[in-house]
C-alpha positions in Angstrom: 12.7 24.1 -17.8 10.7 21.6 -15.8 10.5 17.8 -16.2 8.8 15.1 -15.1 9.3 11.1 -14.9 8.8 9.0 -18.2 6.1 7.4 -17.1 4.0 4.5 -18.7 1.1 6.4 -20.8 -0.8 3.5 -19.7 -0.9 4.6 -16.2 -2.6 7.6 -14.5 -1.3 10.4 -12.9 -1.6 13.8 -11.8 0.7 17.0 -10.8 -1.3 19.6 -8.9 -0.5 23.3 -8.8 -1.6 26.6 -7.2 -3.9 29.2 -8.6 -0.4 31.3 -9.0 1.4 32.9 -12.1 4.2 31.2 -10.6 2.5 27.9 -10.8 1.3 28.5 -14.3 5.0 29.1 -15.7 6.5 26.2 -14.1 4.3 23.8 -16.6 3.6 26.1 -19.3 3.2 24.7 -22.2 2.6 21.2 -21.2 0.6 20.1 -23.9 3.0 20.4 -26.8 5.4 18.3 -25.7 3.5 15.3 -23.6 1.2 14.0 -26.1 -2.2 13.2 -24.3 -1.7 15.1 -21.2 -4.7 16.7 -19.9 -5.6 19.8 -18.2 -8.2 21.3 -16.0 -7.8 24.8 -15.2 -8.8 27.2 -11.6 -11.2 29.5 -12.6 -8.6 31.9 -13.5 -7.6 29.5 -16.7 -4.1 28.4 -14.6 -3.5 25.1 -14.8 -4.8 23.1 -11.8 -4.5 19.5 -12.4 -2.0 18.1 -15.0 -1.2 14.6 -15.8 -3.0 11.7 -17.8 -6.1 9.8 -16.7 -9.0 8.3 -18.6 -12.5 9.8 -18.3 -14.3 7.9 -15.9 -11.4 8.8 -13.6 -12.4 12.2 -12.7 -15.3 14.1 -12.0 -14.9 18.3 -11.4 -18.0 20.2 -10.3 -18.2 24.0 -10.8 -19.3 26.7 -8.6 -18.9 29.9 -9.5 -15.1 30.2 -9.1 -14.7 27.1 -7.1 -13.7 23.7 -8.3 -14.0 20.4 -6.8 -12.5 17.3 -8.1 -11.7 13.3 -7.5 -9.5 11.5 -9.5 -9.8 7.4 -8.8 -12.5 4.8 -8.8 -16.4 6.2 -8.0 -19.6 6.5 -9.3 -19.5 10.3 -8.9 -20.4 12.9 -11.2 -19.6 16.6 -11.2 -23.2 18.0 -10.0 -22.9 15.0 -7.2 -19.6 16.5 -5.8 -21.5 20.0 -4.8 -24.9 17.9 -3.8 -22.4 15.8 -1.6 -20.8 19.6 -0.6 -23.8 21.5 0.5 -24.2 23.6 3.0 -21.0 24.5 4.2 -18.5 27.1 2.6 -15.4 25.3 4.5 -13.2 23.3 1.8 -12.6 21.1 4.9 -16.0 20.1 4.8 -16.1 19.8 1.2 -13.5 17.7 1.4 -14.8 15.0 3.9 -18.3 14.7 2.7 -17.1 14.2 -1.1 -14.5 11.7 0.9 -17.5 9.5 2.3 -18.7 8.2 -0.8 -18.0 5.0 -2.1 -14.7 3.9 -3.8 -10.9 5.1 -3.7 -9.6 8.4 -5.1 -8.0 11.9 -4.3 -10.1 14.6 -3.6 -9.0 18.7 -4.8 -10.5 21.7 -4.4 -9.8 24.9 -5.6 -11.5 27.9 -3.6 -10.7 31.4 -2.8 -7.4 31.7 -3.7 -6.6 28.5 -2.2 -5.6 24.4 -3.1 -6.4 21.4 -0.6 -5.5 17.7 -1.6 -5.8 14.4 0.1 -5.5 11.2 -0.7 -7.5 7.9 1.3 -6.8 6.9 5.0 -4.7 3.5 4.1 -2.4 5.2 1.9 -3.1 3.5 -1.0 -3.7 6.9 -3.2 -0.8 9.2 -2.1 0.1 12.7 -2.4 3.6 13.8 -2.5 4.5 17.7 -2.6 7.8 19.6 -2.6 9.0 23.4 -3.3 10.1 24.3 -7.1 11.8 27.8 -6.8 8.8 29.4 -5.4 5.9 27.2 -6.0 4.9 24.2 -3.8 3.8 21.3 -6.4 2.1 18.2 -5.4 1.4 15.3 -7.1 0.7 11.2 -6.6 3.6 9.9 -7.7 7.2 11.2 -5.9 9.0 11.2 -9.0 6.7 13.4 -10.5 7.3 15.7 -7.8 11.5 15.2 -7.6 11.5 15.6 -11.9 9.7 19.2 -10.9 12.0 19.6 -8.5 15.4 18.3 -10.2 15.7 16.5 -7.1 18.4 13.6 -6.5 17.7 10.3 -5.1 18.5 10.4 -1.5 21.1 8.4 0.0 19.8 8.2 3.4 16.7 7.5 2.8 17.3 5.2 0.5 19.4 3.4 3.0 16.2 3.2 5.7 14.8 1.3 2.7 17.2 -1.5 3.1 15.1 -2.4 7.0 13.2 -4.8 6.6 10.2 -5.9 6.7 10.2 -2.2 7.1 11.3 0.9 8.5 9.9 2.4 11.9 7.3 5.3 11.3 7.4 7.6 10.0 10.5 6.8 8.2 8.9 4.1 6.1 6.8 7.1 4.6 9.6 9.1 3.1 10.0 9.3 -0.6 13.2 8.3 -1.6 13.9 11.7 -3.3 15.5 15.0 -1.3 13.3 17.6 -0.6 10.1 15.4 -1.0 8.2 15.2 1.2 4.7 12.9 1.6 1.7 13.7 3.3 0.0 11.8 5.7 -3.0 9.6 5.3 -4.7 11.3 7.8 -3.5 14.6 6.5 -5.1 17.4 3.8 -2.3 19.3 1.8 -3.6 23.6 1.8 -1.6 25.7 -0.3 -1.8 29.1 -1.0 0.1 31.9 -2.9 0.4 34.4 0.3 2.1 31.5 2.7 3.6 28.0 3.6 2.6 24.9 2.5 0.4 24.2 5.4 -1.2 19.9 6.7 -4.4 19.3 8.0 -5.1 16.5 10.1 -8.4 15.8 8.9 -9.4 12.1 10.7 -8.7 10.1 13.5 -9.1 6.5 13.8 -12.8 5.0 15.3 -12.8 4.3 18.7 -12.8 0.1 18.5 -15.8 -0.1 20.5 -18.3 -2.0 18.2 -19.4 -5.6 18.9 -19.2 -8.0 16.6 -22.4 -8.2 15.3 -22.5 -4.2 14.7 -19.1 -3.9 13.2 -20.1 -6.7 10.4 -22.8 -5.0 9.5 -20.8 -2.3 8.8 -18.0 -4.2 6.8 -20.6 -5.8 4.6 -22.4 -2.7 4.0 -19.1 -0.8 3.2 -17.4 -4.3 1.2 -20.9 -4.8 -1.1 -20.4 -0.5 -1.8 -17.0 -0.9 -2.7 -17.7 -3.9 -4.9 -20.6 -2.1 -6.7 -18.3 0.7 -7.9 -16.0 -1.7 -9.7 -18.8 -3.6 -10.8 -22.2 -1.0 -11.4 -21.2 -0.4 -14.6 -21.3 -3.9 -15.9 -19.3 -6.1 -18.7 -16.8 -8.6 -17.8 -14.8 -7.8 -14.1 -12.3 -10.6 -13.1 -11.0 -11.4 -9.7 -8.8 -13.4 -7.9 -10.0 -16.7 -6.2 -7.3 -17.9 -3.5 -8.2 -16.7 0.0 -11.3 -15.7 2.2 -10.6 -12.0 1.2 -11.1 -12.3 -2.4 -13.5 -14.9 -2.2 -15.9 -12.4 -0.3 -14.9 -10.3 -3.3 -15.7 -12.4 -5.7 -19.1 -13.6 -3.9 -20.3 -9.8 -3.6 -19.8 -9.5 -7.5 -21.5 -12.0 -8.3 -24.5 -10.6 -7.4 -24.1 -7.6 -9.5 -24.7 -6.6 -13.3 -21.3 -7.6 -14.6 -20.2 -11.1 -16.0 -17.7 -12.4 -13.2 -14.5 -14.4 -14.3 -12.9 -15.8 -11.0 -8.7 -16.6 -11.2 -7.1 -19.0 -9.5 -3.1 -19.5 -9.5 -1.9 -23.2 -8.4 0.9 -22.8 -5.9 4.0 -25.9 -6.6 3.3 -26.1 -2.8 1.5 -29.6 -2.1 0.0 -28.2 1.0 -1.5 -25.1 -0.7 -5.1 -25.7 -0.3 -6.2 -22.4 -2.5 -8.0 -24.7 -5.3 -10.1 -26.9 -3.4 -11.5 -24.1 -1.9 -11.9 -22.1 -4.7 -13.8 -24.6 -6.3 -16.1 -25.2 -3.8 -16.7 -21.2 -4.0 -17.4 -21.7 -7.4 -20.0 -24.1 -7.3 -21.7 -22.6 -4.4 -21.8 -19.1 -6.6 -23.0 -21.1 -9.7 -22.5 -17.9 -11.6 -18.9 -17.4 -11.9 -16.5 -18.7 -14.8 -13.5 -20.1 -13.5 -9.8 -20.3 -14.5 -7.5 -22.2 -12.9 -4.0 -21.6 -14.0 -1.8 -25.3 -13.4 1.8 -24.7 -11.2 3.5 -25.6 -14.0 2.8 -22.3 -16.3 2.3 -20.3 -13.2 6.2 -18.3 -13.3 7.8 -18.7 -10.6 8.7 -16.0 -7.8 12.0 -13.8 -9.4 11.1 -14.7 -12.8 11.9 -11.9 -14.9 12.5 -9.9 -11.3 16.1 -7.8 -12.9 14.1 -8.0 -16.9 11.5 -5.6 -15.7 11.1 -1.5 -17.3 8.8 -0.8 -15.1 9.4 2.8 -13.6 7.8 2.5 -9.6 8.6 6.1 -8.0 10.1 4.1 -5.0 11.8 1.2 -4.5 9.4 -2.1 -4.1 9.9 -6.1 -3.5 6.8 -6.0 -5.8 9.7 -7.2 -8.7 9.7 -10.6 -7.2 6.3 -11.6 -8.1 5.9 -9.5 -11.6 5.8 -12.6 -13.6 3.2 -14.5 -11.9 1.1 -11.3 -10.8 1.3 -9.8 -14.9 0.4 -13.6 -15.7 -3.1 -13.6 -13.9 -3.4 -9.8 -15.4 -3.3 -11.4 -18.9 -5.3 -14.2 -17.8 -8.3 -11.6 -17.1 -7.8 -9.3 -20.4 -8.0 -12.4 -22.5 -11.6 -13.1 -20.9 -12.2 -9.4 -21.5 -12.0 -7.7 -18.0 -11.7 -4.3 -17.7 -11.1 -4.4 -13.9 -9.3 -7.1 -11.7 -10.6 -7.1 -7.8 -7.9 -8.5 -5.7 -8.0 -9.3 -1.6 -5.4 -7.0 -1.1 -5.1 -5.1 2.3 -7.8 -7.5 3.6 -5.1 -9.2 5.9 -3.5 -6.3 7.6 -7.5 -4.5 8.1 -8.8 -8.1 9.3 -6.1 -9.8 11.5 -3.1 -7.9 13.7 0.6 -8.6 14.5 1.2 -9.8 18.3 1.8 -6.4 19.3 -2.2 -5.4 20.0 -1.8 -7.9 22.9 -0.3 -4.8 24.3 -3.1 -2.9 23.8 -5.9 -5.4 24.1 -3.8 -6.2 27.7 -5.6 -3.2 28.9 -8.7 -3.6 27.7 -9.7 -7.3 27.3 -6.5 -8.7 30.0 -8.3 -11.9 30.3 -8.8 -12.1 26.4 -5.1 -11.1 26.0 -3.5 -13.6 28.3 -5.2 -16.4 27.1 -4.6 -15.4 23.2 -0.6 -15.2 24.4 -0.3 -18.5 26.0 -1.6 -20.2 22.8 1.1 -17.6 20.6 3.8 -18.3 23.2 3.0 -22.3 22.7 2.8 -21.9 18.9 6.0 -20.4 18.5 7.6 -21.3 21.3 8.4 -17.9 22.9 10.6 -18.3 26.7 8.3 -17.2 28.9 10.5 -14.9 30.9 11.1 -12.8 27.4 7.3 -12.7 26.9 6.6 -11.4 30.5 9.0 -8.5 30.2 7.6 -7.6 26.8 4.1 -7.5 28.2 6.2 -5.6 31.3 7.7 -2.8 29.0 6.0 0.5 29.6 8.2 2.1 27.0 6.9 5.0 24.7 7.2 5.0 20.9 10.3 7.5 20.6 12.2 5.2 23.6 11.4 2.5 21.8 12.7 3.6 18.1 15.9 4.3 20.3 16.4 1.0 21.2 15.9 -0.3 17.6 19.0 2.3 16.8 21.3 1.1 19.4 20.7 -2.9 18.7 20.8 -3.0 15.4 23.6 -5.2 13.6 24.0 -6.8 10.2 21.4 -9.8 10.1 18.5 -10.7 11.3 17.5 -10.3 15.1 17.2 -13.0 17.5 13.8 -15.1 16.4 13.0 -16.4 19.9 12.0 -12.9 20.9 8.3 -12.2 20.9 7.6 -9.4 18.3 5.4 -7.4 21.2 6.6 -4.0 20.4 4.8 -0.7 18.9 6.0 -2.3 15.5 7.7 -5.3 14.2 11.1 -6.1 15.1 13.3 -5.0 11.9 17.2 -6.3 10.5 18.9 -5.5 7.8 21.0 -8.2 5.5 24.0 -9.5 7.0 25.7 -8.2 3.5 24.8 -4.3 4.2 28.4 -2.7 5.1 29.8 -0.9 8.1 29.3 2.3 6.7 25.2 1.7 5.9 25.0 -0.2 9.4 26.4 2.6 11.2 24.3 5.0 8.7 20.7 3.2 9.6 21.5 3.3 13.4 22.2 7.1 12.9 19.2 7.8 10.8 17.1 5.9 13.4 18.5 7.6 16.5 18.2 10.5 14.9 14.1 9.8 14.1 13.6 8.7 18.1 14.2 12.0 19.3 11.2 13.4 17.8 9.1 10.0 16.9 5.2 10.4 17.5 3.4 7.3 16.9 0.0 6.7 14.4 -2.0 6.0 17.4 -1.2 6.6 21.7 -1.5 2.7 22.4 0.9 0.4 20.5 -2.2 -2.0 19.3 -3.5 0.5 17.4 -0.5 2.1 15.9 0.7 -1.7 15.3 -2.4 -1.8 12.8 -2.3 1.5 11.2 1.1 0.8 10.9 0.9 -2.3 9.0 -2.4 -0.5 6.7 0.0 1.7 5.7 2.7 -0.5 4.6 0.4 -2.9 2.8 -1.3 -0.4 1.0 2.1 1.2 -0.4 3.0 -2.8 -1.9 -0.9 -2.4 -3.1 -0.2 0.7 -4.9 3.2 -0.5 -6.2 0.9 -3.8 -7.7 -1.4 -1.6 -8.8 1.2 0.3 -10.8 2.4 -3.1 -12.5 -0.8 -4.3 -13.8 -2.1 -1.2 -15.1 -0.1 -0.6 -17.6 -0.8 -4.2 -19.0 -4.0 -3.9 -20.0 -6.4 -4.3 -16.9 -6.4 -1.8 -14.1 -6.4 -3.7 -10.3 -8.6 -2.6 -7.8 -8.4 -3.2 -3.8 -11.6 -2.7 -2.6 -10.5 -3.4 1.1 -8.5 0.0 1.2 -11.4 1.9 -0.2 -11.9 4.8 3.3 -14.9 3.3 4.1 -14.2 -0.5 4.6 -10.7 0.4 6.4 -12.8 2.8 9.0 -15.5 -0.1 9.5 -12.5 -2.6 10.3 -11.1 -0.2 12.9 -14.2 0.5 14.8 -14.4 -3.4 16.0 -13.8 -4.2 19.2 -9.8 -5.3 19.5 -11.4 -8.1 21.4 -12.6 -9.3 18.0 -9.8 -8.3 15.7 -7.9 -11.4 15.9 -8.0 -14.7 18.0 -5.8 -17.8 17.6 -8.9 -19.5 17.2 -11.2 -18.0 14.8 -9.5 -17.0 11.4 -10.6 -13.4 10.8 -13.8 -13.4 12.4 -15.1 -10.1 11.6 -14.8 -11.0 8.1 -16.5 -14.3 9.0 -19.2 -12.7 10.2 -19.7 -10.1 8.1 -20.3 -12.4 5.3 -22.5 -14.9 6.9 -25.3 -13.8 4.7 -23.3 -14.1 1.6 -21.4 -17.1 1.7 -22.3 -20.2 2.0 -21.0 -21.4 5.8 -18.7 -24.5 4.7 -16.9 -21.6 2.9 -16.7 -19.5 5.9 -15.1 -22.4 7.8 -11.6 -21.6 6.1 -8.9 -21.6 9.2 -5.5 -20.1 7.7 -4.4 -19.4 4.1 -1.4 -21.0 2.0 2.1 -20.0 2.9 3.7 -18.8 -0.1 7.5 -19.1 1.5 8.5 -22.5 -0.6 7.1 -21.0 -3.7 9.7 -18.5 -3.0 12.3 -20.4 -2.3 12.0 -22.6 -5.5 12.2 -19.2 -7.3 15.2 -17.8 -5.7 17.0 -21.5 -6.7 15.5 -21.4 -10.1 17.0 -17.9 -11.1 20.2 -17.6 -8.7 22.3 -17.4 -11.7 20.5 -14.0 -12.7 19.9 -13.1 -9.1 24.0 -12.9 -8.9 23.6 -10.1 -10.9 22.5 -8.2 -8.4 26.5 -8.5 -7.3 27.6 -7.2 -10.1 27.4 -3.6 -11.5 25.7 -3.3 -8.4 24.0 0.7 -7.3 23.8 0.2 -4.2 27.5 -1.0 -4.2 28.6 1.9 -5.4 26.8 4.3 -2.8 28.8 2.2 -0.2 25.8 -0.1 1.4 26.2 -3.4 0.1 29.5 -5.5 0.0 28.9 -7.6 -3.7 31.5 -9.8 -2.6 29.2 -10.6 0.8 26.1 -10.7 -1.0 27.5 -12.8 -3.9 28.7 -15.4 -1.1 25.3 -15.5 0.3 23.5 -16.1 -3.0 25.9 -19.4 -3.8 25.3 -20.8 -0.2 21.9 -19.4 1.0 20.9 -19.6 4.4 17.6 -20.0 6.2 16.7 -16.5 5.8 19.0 -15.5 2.8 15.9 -15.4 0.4 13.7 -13.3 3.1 16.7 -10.9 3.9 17.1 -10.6 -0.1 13.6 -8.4 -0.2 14.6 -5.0 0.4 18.1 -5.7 -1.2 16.3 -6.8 -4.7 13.4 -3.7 -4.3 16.5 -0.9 -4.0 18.4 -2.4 -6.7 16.2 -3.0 -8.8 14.5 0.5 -8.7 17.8 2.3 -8.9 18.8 0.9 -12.4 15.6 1.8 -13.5 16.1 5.6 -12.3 19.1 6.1 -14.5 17.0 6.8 -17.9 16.4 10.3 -19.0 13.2 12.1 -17.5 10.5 13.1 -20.7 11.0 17.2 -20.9 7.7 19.4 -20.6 
């Protein structure tokens, strides 16, 4: 009998299968035994879409025996999904015109005998498939898919989950679960009865050719759209008021129908600057409540981080800030919100890791040399290892290799300018033997067949780094929604991420202008003493205080431990650590807490269809 996940009823979901007798039987009947689950059939009457979502959600037009759906955020409605559709009889098609409207959600169709699914290009809606018996099942959430499956939690890839910040692509996109499998954001899922599951690449990247001026225009057209479909249909909308992305955010609602309550969370960092700026925001918007929540009732980082029920589908550092991040979520249902707007994703779509030097090397050298000697004085890079970084000519898979054969316990080198196709990655110094010698496998093994997002290294840096903020997005996104007030991140709606790629690397980032395409794409709409902002509050002694405050209950991570018993963490080692923390003990204590964390709350019993 098939299962799936229990999952919060608060949160939304969907399992998709084919227009098969096969596919019927594997969730037939549903209904009985998932209160509130919700159907929409093929034309035959099969099942087609199963799971739990509220109305506004989804939209499904009809044609004859076609169906066309989106699940997500929009302003769509079924008659404008075939309007958006005409004039083409390709599902393709169908696909990417519905995909070019405003907002974030999965777009299905159901034609001729045949299923296509995709999620959007950051990665922030995802769709997982897998084979159960004969049927290929896809869904947006991988335990959905692995509880169809009966799959196990895989040990390798659970093990890649231990690099951090994170691991190489494409490994970094594997579910956690065997025999699941995720499909790319650039990628639309086909399935029919009469073959294999078959992937589409369906987009590529803009050509970053746009000036400045061009491109913003864009980005403000695309940010104000996104805005509007959190905001058209009025009432009370919150959103966070700390940096220049979500103050944008918060200035393009303003000038909408709904009520706008702005949330700002005091760091206990002295040097956090977030509130002065805020208020200035504030009274140059005139329009906007504000709330200010004090340091001292903000929770700290790791509050409540091993308390958590919370059922993620993969393992996520997002545990560390549930307190704090649930705290603004109540913050805004107490005012009445029904939607928060966050600045996620604005940071990896509006600045870039050192690594598009590479790439803007070739096209803007003298823009790239003098954006390197400020970086190399900043941080204090030898200049002999920056010129043979700038030097290496390697490709994507020789450079995954090298990650494989110098990896150790710990933390790389720091002196090293991170000037490769991706950030340099470690693992904690208390991973054992056994996982070390596991990761370096798993990695080598990866190399030999590595293709990267993008042929030059600046732009695979970027889609890279999309991708990864958009899966801790998602895993936020998860958090707050089943507390009462669903998040949105309007900066990994399709459109604004394509209108950040198709600037000019030139203008992406510069040690001197703080995300200038932002900047000037919201000349118009900020006031310019608010534009002026130069950097944004480091969070890393917030942290820090955190990790001190709760190291008695972080111990527990020592004890009992998961991960111990698979073989990739020596408790004893990590225990040590905890007591007598290190520079980087908190930082290399991420990936350890996400795993961990996650894997105690896989134990419980999956709800039965």
């Amino acid at each position: 009998m098939a299962s799936l996940p229990r999952i919060d009823p608060a949160l939304s979901w969907f399992v998709m299968v084919p227009d098969t007798d096969a596919g019927a039987a594997l969730l037939d009947p549903p209904a009985p035994r998932l209160p509130g689950l919700r159907i929409i059939t093929h034309a035959s009457g099969r099942p087609w879409l199963v799971g739990h979502w509220s109305d506004g959600e989804v939209a499904v037009g009809e044609q004859g025996d076609r169906r066309l759906a989106v699940l997500g955020e929009h302003l769509l409605t079924g008659p404008d999904l075939w309007r958006l559709a005409a004039g083409t009889a390709d599902p393709g098609q169908w696909c990417a015109a519905v995909a070019a409207a405003p907002g974030s959600f999965h777009v299905a169709v159901s034609a001729d005998g045949g299923t296509h699914l995709h999620g959007t290009l950051s990665g922030y809606r995802r769709v997982y498939f897998g084979r159960a018996g004969a049927v290929t099942v896809a869904a947006d959430r991988a335990d959905a898919v692995a509880a169809l499956l009966d799959a196990p939690v895989d040990t390798d890839r659970l093990t890649l989950r231990l690099l951090a910040p994170y691991a190489p692509w494409p490994l970094c996109w594997q579910p956690v679960w065997r025999g699941v499998e995720a499909l790319r954001p650039d990628q639309r899922l086909v399935l029919r009865a009469d073959a294999a599951p078959r992937t589409v690449t369906r987009w590529q990247p803009p050509e970053p050719t746009l000036g400045l001026a061009e491109a913003a225009d864009g980005l403000r057209r695309a940010l104000t759209d996104a805005v509007r479909v959190r905001t058209d249909a009025g009432g009370v909308v919150s959103t966070d008021l700390s940096g220049t992305d979500s103050t944008a955010l918060c200035a393009l609602a303003a000038t909408g129908p709904a009520d706008v309550v702005a949330l700002t969370s005091v760091s206990v960092d002295p040097l956090d600057d977030d509130l002065p700026w805020a208020t200035r925001a504030v009274q140059a918007l005139g329009t906007v409540v504000h709330e200010v929540v004090p340091a001292e009732v903000n929770p700290l980082p790791y509050t409540g981080a091993l308390d958590g029920a919370d059922r993620f589908d993969e393992p996520t550092a997002a545990v560390m800030y549930r307190a704090s991040f649930l705290a603004l979520s109540d913050r805004a249902a107490a005012h009445g919100a029904r939607v928060r707007l966050t600045g996620f994703g604005g940071d990896e779509l509006l600045t870039a890791d050192p690594g598009l030097q590479l790439t803007l090397l070739r096209t803007h050298p003298r823009t790239a040399w003098r954006q390197l000697r400020v970086m190399r004085a900043a941080y204090r890079w030898p200049r002999g290892a920056v010129l043979r970084a700038v030097l290496d000519r390697r490709g994507y898979a020789d450079w995954m290799a090298t990650l494989a054969r110098d990896l150790t316990a710990g933390w790389p080198a720091m002196d090293r300018p991170p000037l490769g196709w991706e950030l340099p990655i470690g693992v904690a110094p208390w991973a054992t033997p056994d996982a070390v010698a596991a990761l370096r496998g798993l990695l080598a093994g990866a190399a030999a067949q590595a293709t990267p997002l993008a042929a030059d290294p600046g732009t695979h840096n970027r889609l890279a780094a999309i991708h990864a903020g958009a899966a801790n997005t998602r895993h936020m996104a998860q958090l707050t929604a089943g507390h009462g007030v669903p998040m949105a991140a309007p900066y990994l709606d399709d459109a604004v991420v394509t209108a950040c790629l198709a600037v000019r690397l030139a203008d992406v980032t510069d040690p001197g202008r703080y995300k200038p395409l932002l900047r000037a794409a919201m000349r118009d709409v900020l006031p310019a003493p608010l534009l002026e902002r130069s950097g944004k509050a480091d969070t890393s002694i917030a942290a820090e205080r955190g990790a001190l405050a709760y190291r008695d209950r972080l111990l527990d991570l020592a004890e009992h431990s998961r991960l111990a018993e698979r073989g990739l963490v020596d408790p004893a080692r990590l225990r040590a650590a905890l007591r007598s923390p290190g520079e980087r003990t908190w930082y290399e204590l991420d990936q350890t807490l996400a795993c961990e964390t996650w894997l105690r709350t896989v134990d419980t019993v999956p709800t039965r269809l």
